[in-house]
C-alpha positions in Angstrom: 102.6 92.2 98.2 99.5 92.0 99.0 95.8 93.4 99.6 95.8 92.2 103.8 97.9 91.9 105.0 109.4 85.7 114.9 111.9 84.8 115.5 113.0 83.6 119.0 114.5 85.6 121.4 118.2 87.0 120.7 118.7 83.4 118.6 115.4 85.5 115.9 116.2 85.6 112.7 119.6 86.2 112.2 121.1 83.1 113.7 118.8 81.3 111.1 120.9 83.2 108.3 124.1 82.9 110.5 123.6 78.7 110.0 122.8 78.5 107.1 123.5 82.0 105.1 120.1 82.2 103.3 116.2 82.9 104.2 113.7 85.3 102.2 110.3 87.3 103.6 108.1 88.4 101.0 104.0 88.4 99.9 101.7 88.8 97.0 99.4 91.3 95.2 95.8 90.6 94.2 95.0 88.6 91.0 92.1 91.0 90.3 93.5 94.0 90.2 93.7 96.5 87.4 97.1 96.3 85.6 100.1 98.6 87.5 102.5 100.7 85.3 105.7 100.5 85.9 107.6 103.1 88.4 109.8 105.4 86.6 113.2 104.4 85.1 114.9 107.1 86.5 113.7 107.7 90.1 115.8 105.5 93.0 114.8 104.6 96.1 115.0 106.9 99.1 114.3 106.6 102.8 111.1 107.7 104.1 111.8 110.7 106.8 110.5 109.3 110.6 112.5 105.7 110.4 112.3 103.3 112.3 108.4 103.5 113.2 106.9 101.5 115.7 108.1 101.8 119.4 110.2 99.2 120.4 108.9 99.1 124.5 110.9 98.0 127.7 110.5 94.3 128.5 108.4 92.7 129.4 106.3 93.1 126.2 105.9 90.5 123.7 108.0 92.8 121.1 110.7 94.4 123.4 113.3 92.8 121.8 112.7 93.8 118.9 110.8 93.3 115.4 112.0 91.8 111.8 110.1 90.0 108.6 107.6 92.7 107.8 104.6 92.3 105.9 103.0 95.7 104.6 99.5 95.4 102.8 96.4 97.6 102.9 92.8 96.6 104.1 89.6 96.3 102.2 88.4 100.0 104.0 92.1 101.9 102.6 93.6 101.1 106.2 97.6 100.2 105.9 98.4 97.1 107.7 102.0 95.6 108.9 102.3 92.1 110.0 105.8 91.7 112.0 107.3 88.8 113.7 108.6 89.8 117.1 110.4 88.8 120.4 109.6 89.3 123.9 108.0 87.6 126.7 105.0 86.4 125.0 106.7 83.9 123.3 107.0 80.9 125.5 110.0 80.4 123.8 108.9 80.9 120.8 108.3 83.7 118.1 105.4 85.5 118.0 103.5 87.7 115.5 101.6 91.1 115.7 100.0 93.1 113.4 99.7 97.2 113.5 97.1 99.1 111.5 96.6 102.8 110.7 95.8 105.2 108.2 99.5 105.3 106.7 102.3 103.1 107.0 103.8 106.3 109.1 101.0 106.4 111.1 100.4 102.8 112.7 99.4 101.6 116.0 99.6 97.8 117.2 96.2 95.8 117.7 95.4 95.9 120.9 95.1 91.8 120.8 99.0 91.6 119.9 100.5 89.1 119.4 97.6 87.6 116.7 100.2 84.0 116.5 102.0 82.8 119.2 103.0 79.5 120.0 101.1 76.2 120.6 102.4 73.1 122.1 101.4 69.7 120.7 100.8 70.6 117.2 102.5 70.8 113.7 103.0 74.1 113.8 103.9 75.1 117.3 106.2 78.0 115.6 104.9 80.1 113.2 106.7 83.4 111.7 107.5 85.0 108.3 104.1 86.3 107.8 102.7 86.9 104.4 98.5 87.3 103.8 96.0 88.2 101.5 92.5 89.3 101.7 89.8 87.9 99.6 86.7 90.4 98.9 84.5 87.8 97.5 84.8 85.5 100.5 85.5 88.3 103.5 88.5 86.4 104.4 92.1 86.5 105.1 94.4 83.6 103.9 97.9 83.7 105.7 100.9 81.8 104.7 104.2 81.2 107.3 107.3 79.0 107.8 105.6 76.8 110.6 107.4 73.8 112.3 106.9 71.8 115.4 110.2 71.4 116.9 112.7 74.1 114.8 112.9 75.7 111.8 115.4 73.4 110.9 114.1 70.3 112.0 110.9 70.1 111.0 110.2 73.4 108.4 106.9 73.2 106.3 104.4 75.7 104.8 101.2 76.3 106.7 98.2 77.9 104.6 95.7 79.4 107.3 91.9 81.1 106.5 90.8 83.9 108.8 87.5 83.1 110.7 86.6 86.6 110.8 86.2 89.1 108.1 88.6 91.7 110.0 91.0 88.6 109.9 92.8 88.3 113.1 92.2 85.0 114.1 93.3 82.1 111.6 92.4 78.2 111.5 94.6 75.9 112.0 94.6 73.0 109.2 95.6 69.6 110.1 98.8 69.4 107.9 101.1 71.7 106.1 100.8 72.8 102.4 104.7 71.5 101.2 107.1 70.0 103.3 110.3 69.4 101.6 112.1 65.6 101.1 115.2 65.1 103.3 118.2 65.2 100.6 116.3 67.5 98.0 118.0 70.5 97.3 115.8 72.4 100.0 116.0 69.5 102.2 117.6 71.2 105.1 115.1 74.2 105.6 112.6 76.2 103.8 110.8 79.8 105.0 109.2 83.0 103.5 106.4 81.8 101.6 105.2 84.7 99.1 101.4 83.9 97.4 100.7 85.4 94.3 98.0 85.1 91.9 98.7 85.4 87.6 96.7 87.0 84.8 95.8 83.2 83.8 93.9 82.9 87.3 96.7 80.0 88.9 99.1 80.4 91.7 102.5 80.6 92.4 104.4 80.9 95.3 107.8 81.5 96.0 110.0 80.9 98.7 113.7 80.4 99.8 115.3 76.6 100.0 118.1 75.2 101.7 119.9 71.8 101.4 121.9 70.5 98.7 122.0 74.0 97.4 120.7 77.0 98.1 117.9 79.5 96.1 114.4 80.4 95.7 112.1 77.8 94.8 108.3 77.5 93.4 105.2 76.0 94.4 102.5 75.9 91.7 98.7 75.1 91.9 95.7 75.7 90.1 93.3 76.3 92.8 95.7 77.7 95.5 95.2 74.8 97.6 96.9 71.7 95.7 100.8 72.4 95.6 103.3 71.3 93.0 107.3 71.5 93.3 108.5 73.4 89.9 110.7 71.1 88.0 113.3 73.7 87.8 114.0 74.1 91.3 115.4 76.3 92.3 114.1 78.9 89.9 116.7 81.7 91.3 120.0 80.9 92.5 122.6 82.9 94.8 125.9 84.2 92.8 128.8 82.8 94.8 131.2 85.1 92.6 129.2 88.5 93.6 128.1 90.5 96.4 124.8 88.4 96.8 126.4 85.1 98.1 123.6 84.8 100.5 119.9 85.6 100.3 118.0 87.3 103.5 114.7 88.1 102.5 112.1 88.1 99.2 109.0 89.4 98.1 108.3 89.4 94.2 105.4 91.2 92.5 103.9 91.5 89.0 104.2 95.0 87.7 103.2 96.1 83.9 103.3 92.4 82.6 106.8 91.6 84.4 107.8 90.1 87.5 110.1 91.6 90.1 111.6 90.0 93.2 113.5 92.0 95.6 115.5 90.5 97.7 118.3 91.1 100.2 122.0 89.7 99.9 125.2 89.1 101.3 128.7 88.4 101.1 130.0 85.2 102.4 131.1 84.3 104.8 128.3 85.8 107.3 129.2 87.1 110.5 126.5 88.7 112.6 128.3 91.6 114.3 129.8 92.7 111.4 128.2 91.6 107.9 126.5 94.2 106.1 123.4 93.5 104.2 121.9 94.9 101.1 118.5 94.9 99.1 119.1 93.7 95.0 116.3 93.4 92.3 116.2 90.8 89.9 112.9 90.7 87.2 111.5 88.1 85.1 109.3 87.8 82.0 108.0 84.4 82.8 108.8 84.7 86.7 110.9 81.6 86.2 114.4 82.4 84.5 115.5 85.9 86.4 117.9 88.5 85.4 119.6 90.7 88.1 119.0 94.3 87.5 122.7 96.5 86.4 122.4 98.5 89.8 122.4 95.9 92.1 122.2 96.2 95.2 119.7 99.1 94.9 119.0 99.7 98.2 122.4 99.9 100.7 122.5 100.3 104.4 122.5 103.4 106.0 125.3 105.6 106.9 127.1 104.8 110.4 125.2 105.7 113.5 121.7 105.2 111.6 118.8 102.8 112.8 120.3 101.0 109.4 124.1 101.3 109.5 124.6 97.4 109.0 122.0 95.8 107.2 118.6 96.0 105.8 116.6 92.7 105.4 113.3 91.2 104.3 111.9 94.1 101.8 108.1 93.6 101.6 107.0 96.2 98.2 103.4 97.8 98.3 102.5 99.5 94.6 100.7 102.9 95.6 97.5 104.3 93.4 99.8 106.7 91.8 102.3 104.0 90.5 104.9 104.5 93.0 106.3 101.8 95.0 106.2 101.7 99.2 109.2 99.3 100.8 108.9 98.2 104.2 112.1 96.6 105.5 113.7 95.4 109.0 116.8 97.4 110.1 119.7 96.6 112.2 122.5 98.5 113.3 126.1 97.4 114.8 124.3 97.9 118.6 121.2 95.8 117.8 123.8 93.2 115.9 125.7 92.6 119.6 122.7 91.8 121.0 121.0 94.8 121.7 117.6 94.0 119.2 116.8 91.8 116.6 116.1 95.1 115.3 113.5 97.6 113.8 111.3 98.5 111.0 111.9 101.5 108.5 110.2 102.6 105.3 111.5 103.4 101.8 109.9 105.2 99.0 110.3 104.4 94.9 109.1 107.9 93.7 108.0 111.4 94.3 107.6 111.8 98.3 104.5 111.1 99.5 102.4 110.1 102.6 
């Protein structure tokens, strides 16, 4: 959650989970904002009328086969802005990332410079996807955070930390290295992705993201100046439930509302089968952001019925709080069409609270 805010073709996202059976999306609100109350106890989530937005175009376009991982934020000026990873023919085999801007998240048009991040041969992070960024008024600049990796996401998966060179922050440096890397063998050894940056009352940093290897779970980088990044002892600090309906993990973002934290995140029954495996979004909150209890309702937010854009799964839930305490989901949708090969899917909106926008 965040103040600012690709797969491959076909293989995209979903093969990832299909390997391994766990990945997260996610991002961070602002440090220095006022306090948020927290939504109403006894409102649910509901689809926002209009879903899927965004027009998924013919090929060849660098997003014609479809969009996932979204990123929902709002600009310094009130615009919304929606960071997606995409696939099409701009790739170079590769995913690539474009952002769309407008003056509601139902009324959003891609930059006319999409895709901002596509890939580069010959450096550390020739790939980069699962976008996540913030904007910083005191500097005028955008820091974005991705799973970037030279070869594959799971050969060579690392955290790249980027600063915008321009105030509207579209184009981001490249830094020599990555922020974390995990240790072969460790218990996020195999693969890491979804970085989510968020900033704490005290003024340090945390970020969260999901981990692969000897086990699998959402771990937590810690620093005091959000450049410096420390492994949390307690690794990982949120663990799948092999006995329930969230055996898997497929997408994060956590925020800090009224003094507590709250990760969403979607889930899974194992085993995972692409055509057929339905996906769901759960909640689980946190006093300290470190020990997590799953809320009763889990899931709280279900696929859609059959025939909709949503029918088999809903993935990578990225939260924006509204001024009026409500909450504003962006998610990426597939149905059973787009699951035999038809997308990699397409991005829909749901609402926590009165209907608004």
């Amino acid at each position: 959650m965040g103040q600012f805010s690709a797969p491959p073709p076909a293989a995209g996202r979903l093969r990832l989970l299909g390997v391994l059976g766990l990945c997260l999306a996610a991002c961070s609100d602002a440090p220095t904002a006022p306090p948020v109350p927290a939504p109403p106890a006894d409102l649910e989530w509901t689809e926002v009328p209009g879903n899927p937005i965004l027009e998924q175009p013919t090929c060849p376009t660098w997003n014609c086969l479809g969009m996932s991982d979204p990123w929902l934020g709002r600009m310094p000026d009130g615009r919304t802005v929606l960071w997606v990873s995409a696939g099409g023919d701009a790739g170079d085999g590769g995913p690539v990332v474009g952002r769309a801007t407008g003056p509601s998240a139902r009324q959003l048009t891609f930059d006319a410079s999409a895709p901002q991040v596509t890939p580069r041969d010959g450096v550390w992070d020739r790939g980069r996807e699962t976008v996540s960024t913030r904007y910083d008024p005191g500097t005028e600049r955008g820091t974005m955070w991705t799973l970037s990796y030279s070869q594959s996401f799971f050969d060579d998966p690392a955290i790249g930390q980027y600063t915008s060179s321009d105030a509207e922050g579209t184009v981001f440096e490249r830094p020599p290295a990555p922020i974390y890397r995990p240790t072969p063998g460790a218990w996020d050894g195999a693969f890491i992705t979804d970085p989510v940056a968020l900033r704490t009352p005290d003024g340090s940093w945390r970020r969260y993201y999901v981990g692969a290897g000897t086990t699998g779970g959402v771990g937590l980088l810690t620093s005091s100046d959000g450049q410096t990044w420390t492994p949390h002892p307690d690794n990982p600090v949120f663990e799948r439930d092999l006995s329930g309906w969230d055996q898997g993990f497929v997408g994060i973002d956590v925020a800090l509302i009224d003094g507590r934290y709250h990760l969403w995140y979607s889930g899974y029954e194992e085993p995972l089968d692409l055509t057929s495996t339905p996906i769901s979004i759960g909640l689980a909150t946190s006093e300290d952001g470190i020990r997590w209890e799953r809320a009763e309702a889990n899931p709280v937010i279900r696929p859609g019925p059959e025939g909709a854009w949503n029918e088999l799964r809903i993935v990578s839930p990225s939260v924006r709080v509204e001024p009026d305490g409500t909450l504003l989901m962006a998610v990426h949708g597939q149905n059973r069409e787009d699951a035999n090969g038809r997308s990699l899917g397409r991005i829909g909106l749901y609402r926590y609270g009165p209907a608004g926008e």
